[in-house]
Residue frames relative to the residue before (quaternion, step in Angstrom):
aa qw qx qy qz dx dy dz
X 1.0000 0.0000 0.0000 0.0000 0.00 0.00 0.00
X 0.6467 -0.5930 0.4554 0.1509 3.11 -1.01 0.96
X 0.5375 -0.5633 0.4312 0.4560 4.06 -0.74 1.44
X 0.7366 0.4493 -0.3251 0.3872 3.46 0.00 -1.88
X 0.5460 0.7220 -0.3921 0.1638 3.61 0.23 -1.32
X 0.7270 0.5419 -0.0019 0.4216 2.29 1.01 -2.46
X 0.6668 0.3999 -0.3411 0.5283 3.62 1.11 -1.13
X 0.5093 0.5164 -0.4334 0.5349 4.46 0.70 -0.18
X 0.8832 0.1041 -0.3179 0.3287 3.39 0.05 -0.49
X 0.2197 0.6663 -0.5537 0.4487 3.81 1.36 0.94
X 0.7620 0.4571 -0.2378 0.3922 2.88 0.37 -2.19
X 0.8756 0.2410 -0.2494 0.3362 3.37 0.38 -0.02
X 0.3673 0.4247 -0.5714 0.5986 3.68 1.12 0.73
X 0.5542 0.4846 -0.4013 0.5450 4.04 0.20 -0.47
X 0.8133 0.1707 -0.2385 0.5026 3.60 -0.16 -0.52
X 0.5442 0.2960 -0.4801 0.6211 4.15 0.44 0.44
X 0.5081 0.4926 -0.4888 0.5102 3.90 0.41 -0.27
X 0.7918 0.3429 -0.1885 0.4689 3.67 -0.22 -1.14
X 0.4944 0.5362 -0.3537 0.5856 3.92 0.88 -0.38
X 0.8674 0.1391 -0.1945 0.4363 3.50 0.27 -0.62
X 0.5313 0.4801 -0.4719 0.5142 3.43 0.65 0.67
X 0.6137 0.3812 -0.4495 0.5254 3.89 0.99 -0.61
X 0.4195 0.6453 -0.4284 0.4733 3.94 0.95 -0.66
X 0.8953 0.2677 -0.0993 0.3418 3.40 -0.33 -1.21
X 0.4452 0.5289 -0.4064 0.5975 3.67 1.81 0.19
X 0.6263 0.5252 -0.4188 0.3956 3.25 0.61 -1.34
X 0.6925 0.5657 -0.2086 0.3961 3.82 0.57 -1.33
X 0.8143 0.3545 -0.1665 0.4283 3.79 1.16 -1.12
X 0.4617 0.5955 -0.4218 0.5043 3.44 1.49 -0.15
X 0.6909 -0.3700 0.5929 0.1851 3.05 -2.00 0.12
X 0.0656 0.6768 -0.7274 -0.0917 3.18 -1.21 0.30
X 0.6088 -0.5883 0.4222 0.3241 3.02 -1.56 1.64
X 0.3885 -0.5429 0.6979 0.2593 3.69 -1.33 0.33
X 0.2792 -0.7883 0.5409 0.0898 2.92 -1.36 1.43
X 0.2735 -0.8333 0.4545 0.1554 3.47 -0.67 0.89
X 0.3758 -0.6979 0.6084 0.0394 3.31 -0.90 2.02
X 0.3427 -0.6821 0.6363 -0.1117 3.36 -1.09 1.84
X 0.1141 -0.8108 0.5740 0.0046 4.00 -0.19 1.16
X 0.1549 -0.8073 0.4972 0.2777 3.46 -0.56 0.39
X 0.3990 -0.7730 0.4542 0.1923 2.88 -0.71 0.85
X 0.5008 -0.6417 0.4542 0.3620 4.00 -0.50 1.45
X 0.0775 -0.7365 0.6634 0.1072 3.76 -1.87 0.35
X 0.7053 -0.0075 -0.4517 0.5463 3.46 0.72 0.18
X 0.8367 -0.3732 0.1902 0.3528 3.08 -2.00 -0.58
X 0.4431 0.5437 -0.5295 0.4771 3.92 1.34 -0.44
X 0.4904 0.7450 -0.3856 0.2364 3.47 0.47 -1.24
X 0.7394 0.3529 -0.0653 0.5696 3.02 0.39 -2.56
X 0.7820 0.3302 -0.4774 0.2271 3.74 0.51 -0.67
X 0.2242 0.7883 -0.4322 0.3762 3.73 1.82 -0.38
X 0.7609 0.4144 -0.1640 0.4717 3.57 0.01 -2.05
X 0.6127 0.5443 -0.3975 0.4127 3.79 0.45 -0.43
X 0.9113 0.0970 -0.0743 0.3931 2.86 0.74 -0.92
X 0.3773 0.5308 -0.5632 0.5086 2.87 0.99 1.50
X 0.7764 0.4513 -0.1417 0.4165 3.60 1.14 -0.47
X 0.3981 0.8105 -0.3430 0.2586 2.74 1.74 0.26
């Protein structure tokens, strides 16, 4: 087998190798919980709006 060959078909089991380990981190890690910010009504349309959207 040919030098180059041989280095083309490293270079690429190495790079599906490394594709599927970031794949399979990507899948076993955590993802951060995102944190849902509510405003909170100040005048009274406001508070009555939110009522009745939450009703």
């Amino acid at each position: 087998m040919d030098d180059f060959k041989l280095k083309l078909v490293l270079a690429s089991l190495m790079g599906i190798v490394f594709s599927f380990i970031f794949i399979l981190l990507a899948f076993v890690l955590p993802s951060k919980e995102k944190v849902v910010v509510e405003k909170v009504p100040k005048g009274k349309l406001e508070q009555i709006s939110h009522a009745i959207k939450n009703k």
